[in-house]
MILUM-839615 format. One record per residue (C-alpha): x, y, z; residue number from 1. Coordinates in steps of 0.2 Angstrom, whole numbers, plus 2048, in hexadecimal, padded with zeros to 3 digits. Example, Ala and Ser with C-alpha at 12.3 -4.5 7.8 and 13.67 -1.06 7.14 Angstrom:
MILUM-839615
<site><X>83E</X><Y>7EA</Y><Z>827</Z><num>1</num></site>
<site><X>844</X><Y>7FB</Y><Z>824</Z><num>2</num></site>
end
This chain:
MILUM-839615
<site><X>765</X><Y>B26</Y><Z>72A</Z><num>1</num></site>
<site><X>775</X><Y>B29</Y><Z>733</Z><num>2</num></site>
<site><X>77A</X><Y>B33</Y><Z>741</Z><num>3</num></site>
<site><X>782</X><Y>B41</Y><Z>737</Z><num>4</num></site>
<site><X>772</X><Y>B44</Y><Z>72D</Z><num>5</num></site>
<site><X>767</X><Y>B52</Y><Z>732</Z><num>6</num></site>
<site><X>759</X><Y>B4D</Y><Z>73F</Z><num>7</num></site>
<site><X>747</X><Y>B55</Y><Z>73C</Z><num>8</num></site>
<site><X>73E</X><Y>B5A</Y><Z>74C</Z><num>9</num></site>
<site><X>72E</X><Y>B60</Y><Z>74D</Z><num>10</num></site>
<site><X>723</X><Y>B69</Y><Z>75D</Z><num>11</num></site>
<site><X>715</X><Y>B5F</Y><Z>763</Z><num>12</num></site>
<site><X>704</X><Y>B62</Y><Z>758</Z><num>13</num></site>
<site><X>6F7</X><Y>B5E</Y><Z>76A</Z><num>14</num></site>
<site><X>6FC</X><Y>B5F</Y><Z>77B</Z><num>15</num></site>
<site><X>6F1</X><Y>B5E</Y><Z>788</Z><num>16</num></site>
<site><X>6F1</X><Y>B54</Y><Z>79B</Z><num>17</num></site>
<site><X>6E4</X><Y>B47</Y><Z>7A0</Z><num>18</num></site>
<site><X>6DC</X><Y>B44</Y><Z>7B1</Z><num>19</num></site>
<site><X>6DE</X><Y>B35</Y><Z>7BE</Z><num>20</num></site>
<site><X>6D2</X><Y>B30</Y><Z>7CA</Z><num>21</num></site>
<site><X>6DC</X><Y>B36</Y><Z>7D8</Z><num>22</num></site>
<site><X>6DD</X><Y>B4A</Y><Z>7D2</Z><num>23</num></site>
<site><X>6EC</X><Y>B47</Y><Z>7C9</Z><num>24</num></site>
<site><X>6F1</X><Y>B4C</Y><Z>7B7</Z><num>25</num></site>
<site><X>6FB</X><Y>B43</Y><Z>7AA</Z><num>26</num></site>
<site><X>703</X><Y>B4D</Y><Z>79E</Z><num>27</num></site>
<site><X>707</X><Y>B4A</Y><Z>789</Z><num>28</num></site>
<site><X>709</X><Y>B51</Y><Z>778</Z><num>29</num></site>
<site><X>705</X><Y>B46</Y><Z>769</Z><num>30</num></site>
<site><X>70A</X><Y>B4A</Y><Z>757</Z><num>31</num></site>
<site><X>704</X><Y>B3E</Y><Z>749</Z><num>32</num></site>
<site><X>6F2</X><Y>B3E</Y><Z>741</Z><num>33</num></site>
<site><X>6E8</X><Y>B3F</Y><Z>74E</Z><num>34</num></site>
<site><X>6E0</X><Y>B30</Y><Z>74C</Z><num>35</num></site>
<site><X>6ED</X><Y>B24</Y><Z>745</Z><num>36</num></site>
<site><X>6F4</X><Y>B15</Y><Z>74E</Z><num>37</num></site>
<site><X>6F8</X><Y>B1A</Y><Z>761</Z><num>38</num></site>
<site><X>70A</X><Y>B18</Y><Z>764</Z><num>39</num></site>
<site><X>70F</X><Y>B1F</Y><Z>778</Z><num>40</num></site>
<site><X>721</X><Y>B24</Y><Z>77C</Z><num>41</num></site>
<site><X>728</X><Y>B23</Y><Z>78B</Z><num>42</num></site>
<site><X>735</X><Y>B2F</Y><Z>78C</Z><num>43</num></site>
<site><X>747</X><Y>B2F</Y><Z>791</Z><num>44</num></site>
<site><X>74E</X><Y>B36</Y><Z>7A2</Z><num>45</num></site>
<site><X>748</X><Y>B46</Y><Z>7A7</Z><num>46</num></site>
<site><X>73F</X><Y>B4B</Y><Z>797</Z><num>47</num></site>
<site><X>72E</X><Y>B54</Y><Z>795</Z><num>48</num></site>
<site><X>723</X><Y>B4E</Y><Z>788</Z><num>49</num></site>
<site><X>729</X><Y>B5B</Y><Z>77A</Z><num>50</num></site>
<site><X>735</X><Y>B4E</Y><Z>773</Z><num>51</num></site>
<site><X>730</X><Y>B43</Y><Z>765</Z><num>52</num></site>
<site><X>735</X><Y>B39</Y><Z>757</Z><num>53</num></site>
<site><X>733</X><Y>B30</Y><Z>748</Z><num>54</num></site>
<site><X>72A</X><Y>B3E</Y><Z>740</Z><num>55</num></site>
<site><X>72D</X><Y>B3B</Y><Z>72C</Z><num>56</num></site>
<site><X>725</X><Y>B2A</Y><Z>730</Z><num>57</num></site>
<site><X>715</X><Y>B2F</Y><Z>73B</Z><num>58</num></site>
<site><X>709</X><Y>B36</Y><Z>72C</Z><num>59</num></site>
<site><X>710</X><Y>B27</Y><Z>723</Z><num>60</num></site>
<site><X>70E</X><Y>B19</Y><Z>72F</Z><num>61</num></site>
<site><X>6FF</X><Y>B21</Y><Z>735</Z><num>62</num></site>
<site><X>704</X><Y>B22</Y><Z>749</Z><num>63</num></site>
<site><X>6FF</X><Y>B2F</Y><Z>755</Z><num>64</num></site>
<site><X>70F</X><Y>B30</Y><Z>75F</Z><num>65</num></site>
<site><X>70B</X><Y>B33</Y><Z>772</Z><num>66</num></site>
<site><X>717</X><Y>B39</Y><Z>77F</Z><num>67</num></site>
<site><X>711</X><Y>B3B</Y><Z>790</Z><num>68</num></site>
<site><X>71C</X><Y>B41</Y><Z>79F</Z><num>69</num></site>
<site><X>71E</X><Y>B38</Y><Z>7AE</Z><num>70</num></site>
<site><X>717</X><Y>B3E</Y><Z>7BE</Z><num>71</num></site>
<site><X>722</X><Y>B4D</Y><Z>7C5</Z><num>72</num></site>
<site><X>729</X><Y>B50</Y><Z>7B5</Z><num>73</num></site>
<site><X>721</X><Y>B5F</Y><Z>7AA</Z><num>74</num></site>
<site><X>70F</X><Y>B61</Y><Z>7AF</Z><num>75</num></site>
<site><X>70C</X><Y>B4F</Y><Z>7B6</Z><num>76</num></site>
<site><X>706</X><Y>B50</Y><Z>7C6</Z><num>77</num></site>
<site><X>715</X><Y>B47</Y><Z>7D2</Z><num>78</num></site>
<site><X>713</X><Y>B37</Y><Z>7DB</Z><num>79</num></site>
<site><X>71D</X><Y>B34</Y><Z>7E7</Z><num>80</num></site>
<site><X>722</X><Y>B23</Y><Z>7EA</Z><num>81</num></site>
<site><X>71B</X><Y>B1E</Y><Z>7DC</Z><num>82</num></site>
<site><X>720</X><Y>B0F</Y><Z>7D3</Z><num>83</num></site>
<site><X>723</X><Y>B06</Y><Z>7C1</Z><num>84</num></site>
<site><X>712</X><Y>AFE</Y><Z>7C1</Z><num>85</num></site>
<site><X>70A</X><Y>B0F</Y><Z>7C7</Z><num>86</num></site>
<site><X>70F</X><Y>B15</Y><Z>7BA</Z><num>87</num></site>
<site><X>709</X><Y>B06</Y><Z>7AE</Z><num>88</num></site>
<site><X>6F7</X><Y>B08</Y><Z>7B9</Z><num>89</num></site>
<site><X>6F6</X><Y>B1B</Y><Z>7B4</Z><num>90</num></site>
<site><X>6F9</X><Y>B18</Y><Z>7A0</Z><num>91</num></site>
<site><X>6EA</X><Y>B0E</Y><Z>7A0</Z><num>92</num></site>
<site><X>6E0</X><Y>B1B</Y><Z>7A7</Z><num>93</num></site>
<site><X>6E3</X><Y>B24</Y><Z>798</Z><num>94</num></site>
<site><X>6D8</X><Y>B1B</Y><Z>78D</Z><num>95</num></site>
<site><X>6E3</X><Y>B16</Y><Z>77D</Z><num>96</num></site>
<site><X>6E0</X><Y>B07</Y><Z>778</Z><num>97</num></site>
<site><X>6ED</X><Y>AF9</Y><Z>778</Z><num>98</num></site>
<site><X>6FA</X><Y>B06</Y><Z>772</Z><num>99</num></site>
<site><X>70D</X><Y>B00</Y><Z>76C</Z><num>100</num></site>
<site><X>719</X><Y>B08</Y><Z>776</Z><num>101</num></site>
<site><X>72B</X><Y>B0E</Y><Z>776</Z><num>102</num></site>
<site><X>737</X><Y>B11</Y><Z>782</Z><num>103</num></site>
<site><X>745</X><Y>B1D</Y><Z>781</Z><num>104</num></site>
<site><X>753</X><Y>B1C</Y><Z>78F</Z><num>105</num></site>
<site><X>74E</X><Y>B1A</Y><Z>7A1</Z><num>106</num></site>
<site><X>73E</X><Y>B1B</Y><Z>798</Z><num>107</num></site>
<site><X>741</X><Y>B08</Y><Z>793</Z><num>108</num></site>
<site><X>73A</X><Y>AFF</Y><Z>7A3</Z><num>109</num></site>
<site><X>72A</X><Y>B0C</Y><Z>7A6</Z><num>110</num></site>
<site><X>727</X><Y>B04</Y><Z>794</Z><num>111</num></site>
<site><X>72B</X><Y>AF2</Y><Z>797</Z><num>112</num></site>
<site><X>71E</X><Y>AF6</Y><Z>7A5</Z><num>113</num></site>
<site><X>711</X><Y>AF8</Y><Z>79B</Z><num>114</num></site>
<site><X>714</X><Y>AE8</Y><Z>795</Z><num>115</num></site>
<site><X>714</X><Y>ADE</Y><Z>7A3</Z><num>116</num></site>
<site><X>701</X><Y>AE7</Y><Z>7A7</Z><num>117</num></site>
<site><X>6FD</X><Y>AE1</Y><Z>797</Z><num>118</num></site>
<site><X>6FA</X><Y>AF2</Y><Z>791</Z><num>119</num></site>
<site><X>705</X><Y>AEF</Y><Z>783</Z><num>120</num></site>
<site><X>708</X><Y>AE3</Y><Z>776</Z><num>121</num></site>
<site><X>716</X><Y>AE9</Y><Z>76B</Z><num>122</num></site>
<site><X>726</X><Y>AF4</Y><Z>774</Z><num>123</num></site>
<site><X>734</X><Y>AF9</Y><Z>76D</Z><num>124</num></site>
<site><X>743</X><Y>B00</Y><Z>779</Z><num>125</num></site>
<site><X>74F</X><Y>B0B</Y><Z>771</Z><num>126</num></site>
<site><X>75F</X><Y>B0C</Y><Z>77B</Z><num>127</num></site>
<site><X>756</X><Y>B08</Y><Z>78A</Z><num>128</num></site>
<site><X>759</X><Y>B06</Y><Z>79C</Z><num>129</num></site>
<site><X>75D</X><Y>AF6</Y><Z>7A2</Z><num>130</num></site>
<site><X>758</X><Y>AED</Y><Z>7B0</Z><num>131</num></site>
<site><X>768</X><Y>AF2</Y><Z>7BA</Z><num>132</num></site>
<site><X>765</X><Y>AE8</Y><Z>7CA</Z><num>133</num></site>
<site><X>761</X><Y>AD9</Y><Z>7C3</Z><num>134</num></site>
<site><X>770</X><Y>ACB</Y><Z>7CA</Z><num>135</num></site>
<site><X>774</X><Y>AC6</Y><Z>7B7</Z><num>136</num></site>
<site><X>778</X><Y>AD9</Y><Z>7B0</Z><num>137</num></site>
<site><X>789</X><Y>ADA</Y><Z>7B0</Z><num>138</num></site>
<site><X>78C</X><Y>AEE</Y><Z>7B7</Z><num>139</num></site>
<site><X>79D</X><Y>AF8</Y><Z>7B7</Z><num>140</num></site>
<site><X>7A0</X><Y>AFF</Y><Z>7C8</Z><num>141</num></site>
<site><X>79A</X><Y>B10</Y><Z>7C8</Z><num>142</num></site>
<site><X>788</X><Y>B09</Y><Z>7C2</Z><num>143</num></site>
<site><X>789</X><Y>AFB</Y><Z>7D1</Z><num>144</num></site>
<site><X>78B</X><Y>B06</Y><Z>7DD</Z><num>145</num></site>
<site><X>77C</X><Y>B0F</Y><Z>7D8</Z><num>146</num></site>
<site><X>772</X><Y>B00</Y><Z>7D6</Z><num>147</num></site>
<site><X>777</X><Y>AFC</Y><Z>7E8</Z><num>148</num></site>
<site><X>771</X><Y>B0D</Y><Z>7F0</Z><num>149</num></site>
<site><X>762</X><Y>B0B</Y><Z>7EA</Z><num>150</num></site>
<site><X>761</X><Y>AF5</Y><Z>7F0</Z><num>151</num></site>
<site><X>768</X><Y>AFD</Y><Z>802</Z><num>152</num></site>
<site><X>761</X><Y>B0F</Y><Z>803</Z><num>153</num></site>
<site><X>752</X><Y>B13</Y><Z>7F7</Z><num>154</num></site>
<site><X>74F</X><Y>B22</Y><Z>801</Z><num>155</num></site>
<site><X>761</X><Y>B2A</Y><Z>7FE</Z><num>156</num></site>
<site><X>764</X><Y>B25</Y><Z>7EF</Z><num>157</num></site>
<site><X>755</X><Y>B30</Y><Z>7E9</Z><num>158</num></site>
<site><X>759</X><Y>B3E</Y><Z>7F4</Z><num>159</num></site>
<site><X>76C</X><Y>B3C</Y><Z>7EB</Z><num>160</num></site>
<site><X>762</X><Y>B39</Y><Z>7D8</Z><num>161</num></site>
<site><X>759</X><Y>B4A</Y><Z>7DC</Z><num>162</num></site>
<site><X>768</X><Y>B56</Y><Z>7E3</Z><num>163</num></site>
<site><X>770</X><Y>B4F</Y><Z>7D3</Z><num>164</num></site>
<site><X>763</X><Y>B50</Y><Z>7C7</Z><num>165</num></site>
<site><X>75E</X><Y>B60</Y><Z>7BB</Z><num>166</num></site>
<site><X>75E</X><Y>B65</Y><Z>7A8</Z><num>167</num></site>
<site><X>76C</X><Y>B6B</Y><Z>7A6</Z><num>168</num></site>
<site><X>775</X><Y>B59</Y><Z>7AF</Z><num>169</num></site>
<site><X>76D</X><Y>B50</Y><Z>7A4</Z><num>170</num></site>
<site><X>772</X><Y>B59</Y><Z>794</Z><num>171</num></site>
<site><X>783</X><Y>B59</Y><Z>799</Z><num>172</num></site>
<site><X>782</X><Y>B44</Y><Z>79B</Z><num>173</num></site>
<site><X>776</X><Y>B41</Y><Z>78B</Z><num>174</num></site>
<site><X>785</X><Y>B4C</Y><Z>781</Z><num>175</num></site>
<site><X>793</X><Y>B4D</Y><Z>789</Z><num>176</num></site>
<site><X>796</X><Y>B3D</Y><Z>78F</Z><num>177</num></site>
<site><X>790</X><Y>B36</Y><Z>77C</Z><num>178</num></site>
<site><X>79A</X><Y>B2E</Y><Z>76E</Z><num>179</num></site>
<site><X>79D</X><Y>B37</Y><Z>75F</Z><num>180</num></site>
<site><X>78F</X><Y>B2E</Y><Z>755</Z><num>181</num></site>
<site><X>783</X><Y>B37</Y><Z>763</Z><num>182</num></site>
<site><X>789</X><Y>B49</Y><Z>762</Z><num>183</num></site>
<site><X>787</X><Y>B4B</Y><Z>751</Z><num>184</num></site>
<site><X>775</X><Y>B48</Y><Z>754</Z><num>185</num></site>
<site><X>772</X><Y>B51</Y><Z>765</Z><num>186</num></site>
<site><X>77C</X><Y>B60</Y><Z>761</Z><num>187</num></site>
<site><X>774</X><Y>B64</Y><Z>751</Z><num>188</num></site>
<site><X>76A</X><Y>B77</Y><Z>756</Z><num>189</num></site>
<site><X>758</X><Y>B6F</Y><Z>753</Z><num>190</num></site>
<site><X>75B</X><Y>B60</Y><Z>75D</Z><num>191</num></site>
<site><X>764</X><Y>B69</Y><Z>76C</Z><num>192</num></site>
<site><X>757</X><Y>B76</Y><Z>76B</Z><num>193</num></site>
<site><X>74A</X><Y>B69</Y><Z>76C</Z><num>194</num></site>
<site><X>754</X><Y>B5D</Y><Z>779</Z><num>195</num></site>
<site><X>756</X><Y>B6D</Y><Z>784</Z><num>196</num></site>
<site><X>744</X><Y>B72</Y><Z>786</Z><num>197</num></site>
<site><X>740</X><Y>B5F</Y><Z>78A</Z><num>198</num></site>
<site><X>74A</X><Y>B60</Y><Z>797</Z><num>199</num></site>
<site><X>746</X><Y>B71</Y><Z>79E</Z><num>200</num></site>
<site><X>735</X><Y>B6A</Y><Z>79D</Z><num>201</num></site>
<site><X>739</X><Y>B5A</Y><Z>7A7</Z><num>202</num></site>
<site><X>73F</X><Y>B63</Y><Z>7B6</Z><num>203</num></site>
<site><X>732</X><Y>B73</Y><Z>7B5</Z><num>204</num></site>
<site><X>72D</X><Y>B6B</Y><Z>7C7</Z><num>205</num></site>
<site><X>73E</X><Y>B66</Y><Z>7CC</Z><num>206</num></site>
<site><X>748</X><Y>B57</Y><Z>7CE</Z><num>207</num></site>
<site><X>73D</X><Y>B4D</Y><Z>7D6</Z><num>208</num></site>
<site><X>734</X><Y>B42</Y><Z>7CA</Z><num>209</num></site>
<site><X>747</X><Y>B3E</Y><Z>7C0</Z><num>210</num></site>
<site><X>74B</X><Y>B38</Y><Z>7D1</Z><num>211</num></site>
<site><X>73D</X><Y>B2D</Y><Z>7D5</Z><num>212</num></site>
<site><X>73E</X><Y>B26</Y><Z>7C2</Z><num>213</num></site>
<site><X>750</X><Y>B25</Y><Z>7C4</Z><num>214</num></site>
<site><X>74D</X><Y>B18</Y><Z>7D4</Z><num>215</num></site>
<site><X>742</X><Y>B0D</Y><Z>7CD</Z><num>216</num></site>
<site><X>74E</X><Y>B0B</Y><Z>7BE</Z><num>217</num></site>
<site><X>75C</X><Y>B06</Y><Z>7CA</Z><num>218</num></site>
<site><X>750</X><Y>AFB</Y><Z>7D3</Z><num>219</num></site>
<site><X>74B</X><Y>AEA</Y><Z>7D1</Z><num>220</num></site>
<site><X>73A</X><Y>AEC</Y><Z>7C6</Z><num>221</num></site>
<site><X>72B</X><Y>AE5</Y><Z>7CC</Z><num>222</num></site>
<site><X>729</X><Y>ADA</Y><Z>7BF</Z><num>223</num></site>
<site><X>731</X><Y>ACB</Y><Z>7B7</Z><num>224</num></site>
<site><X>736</X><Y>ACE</Y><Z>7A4</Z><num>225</num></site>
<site><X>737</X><Y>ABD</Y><Z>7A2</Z><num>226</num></site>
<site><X>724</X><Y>ABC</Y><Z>7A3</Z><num>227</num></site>
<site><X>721</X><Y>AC8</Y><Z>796</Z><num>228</num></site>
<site><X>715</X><Y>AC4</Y><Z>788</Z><num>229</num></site>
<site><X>717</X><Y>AD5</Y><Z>77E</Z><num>230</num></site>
<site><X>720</X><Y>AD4</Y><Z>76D</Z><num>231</num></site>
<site><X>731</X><Y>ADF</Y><Z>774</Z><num>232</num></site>
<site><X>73D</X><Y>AE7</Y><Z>769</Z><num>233</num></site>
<site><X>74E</X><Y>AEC</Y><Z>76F</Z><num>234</num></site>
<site><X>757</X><Y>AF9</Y><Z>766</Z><num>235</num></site>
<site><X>76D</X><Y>AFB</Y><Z>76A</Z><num>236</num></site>
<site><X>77A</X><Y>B06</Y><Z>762</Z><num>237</num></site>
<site><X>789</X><Y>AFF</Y><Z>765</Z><num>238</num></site>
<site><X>791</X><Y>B12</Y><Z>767</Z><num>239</num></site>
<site><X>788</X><Y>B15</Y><Z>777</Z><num>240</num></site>
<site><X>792</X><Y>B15</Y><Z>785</Z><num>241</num></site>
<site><X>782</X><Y>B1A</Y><Z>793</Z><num>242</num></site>
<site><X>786</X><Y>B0A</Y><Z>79D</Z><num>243</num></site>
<site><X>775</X><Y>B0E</Y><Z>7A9</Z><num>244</num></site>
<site><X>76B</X><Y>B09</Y><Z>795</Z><num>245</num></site>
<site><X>772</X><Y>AF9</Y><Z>795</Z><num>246</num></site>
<site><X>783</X><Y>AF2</Y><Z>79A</Z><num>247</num></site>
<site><X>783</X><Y>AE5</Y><Z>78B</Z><num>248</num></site>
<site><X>778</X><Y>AEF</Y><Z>780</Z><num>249</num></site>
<site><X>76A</X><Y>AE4</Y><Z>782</Z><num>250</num></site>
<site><X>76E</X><Y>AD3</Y><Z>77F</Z><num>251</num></site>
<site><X>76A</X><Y>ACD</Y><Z>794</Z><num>252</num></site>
<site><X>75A</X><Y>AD4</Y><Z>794</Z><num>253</num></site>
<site><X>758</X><Y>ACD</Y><Z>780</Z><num>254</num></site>
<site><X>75A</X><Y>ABE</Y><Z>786</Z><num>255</num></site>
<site><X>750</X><Y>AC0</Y><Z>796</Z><num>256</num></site>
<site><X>741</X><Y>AC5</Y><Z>78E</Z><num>257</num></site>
<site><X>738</X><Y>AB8</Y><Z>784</Z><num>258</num></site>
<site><X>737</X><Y>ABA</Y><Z>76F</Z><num>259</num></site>
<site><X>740</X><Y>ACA</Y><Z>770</Z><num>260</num></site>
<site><X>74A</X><Y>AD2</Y><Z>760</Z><num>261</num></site>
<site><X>75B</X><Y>ADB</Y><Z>764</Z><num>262</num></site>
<site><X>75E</X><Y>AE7</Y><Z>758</Z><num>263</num></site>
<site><X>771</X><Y>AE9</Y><Z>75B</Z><num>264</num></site>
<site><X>778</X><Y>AFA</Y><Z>750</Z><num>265</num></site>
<site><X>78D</X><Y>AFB</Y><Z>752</Z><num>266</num></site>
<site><X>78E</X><Y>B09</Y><Z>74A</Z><num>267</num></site>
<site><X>781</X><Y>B12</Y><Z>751</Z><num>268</num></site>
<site><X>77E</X><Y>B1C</Y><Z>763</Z><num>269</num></site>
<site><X>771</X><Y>B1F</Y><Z>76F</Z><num>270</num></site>
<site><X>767</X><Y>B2B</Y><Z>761</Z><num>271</num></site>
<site><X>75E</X><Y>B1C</Y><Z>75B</Z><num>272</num></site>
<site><X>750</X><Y>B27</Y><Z>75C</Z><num>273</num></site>
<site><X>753</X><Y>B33</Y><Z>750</Z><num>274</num></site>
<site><X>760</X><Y>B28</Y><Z>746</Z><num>275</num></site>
<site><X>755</X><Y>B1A</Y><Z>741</Z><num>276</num></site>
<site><X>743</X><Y>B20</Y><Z>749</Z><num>277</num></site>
<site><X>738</X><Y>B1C</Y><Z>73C</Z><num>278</num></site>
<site><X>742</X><Y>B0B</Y><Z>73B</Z><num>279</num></site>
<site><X>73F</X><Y>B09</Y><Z>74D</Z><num>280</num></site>
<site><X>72C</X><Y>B0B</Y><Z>74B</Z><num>281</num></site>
<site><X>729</X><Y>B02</Y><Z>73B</Z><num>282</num></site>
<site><X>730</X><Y>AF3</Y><Z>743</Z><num>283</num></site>
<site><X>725</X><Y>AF6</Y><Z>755</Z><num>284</num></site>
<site><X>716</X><Y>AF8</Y><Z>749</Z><num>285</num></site>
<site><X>719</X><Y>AE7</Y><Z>740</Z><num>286</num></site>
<site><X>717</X><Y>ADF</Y><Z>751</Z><num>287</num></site>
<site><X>708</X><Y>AE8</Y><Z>759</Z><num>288</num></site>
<site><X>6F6</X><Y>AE3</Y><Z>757</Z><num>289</num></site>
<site><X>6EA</X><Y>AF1</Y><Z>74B</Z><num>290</num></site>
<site><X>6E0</X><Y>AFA</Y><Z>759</Z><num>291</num></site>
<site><X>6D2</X><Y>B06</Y><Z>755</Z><num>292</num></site>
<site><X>6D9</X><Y>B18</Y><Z>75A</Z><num>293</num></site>
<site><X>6D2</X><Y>B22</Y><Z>76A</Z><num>294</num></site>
<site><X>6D2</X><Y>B33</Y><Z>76E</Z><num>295</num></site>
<site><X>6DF</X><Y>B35</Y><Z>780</Z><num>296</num></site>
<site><X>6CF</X><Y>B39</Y><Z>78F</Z><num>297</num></site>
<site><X>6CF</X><Y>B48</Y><Z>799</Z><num>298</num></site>
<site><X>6C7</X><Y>B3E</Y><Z>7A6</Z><num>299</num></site>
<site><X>6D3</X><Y>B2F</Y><Z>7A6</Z><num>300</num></site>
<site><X>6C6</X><Y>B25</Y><Z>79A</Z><num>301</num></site>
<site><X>6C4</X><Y>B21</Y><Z>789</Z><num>302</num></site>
<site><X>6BD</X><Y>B30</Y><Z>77D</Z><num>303</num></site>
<site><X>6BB</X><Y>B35</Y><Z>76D</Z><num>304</num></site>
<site><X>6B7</X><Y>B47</Y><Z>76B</Z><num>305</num></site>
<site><X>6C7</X><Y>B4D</Y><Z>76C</Z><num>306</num></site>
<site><X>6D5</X><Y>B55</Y><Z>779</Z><num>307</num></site>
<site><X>6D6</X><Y>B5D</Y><Z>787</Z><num>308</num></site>
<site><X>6E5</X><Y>B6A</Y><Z>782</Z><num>309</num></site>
<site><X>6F1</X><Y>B76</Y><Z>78D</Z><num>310</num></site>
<site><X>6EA</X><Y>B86</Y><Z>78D</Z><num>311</num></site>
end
């Protein structure tokens, strides 16, 4: 598939929100048979949980696509303060087992943490945020500068993240700052349509929860990559110019994290997604261990008699 062919999206077929055991709720939608092979999406800056992907491959792959939004974003309870391992501590509370995971953007490093808590064996990042602090990424100016708010003053940098942040920021950058390859994708009406409410959904509570998620993407992660064990896929296009996904499209953090497989695309953009989703997935699938399916708990445990939906 290339950029210039039409993109199929489809509306969630569950959604509901699960409980923590400190009162908080963890929203998701899922589409996919119900009780295929779990595959959880960690979406990309901003979104709610309405954006998926991959659909023409689900039924026949036989996943259950899972797209949870992080807290403050959509109907996640917020956090504040909150941090990338947090975040890994409240995805296995959910009760999925040993679920592949993808990671989408500045989704990428709240995926690669699922990894390092070992709640993940397979990941695949698809134009993903890089570990921008780290002293071997090469950065352009505009992105160091960032990187260093963040190093010298966490606090401002998130109260600047948040004066900044909103849907309608965020689809100006995702499009207008995006090669061709990528707006021929993001500005067909079903995917604009779709992107849009994602992002209207993102920020239903505010900008808060971009601008905690955006820190922690700009900070030094709280794990080492290097000691990563999972099976990690990393997925470039070569027409992406988002310097905050990765400077060099991938290759420090390829070669950082052990046994990984850079998928390098020149002719291709950020849209990897929607491009080359059922690509993207076959590939994660061929490295993740079979695990018997479970039903996402309302009570932050395992369960099987179904979901807890949105009224």
């Amino acid at each position: 598939m290339t950029g210039m062919d039409m993109v199929r999206m489809e509306a969630p077929e569950r959604v509901g929100s699960t409980g923590l055991p400190d009162g908080r709720r963890l929203a998701w939608a899922e589409w996919g048979p119900a009780d295929g092979r779990p595959v959880l999406f960690c979406p990309g800056a901003g979104w709610g949980r309405t954006l998926g992907f991959g659909f023409a491959a689900l039924a026949e792959l036989d996943i259950r696509l899972i797209s949870v939004e992080r807290p403050g974003s959509g109907e996640s309870t917020a956090m504040p303060g909150r941090t990338l391992l947090d975040w890994a501590d409240d995805i296995g509370r959910l009760g999925v087992a040993e679920p592949a995971v993808v990671g989408f953007s500045q989704g990428a490093p709240f995926a690669l943490a699922l990894a390092a808590r070992g709640i993940t064996a397979a990941v695949a990042i698809v134009s993903g945020g890089d570990e921008l602090a780290h002293p071997a990424m090469p950065l352009p100016d505009d992105v160091r500068r960032l990187v260093d708010l963040v190093a010298t003053d966490p606090a401002r940098a998130e109260r600047d993240f948040a004066h900044f942040g909103s849907a309608e920021t965020l689809w100006r950058l995702s499009v207008e700052g995006s090669s061709e390859a990528d707006r021929a994708v993001y500005l067909q009406p079903d995917f604009a349509a779709a992107f849009g409410r994602a992002l209207d959904s993102g920020f239903a509570q505010g900008p808060a929860g971009y601008a905690r998620d955006t820190v922690l993407h700009f900070a030094r992660w709280p794990f080492r990559v290097e000691e990563l064990t999972a099976r990690v896929h990393l997925w470039y296009g070569g027409q992406d110019g988002n310097s905050t996904h990765s400077p060099d499209h991938g290759a420090t953090l390829a070669a950082r994290i052990p046994g990984a497989t850079r998928h390098y695309l020149p002719d291709s953009g950020a849209a990897l997604l929607w491009t080359h989703g059922g690509e993207i997935l076959r590939q994660l699938l061929a490295s993740a261990p079979a695990t018997p399916a479970q039903s996402i708990s309302t009570s932050g445990r395992p369960c099987t008699d179904g979901y807890h939906r949105l009224p």
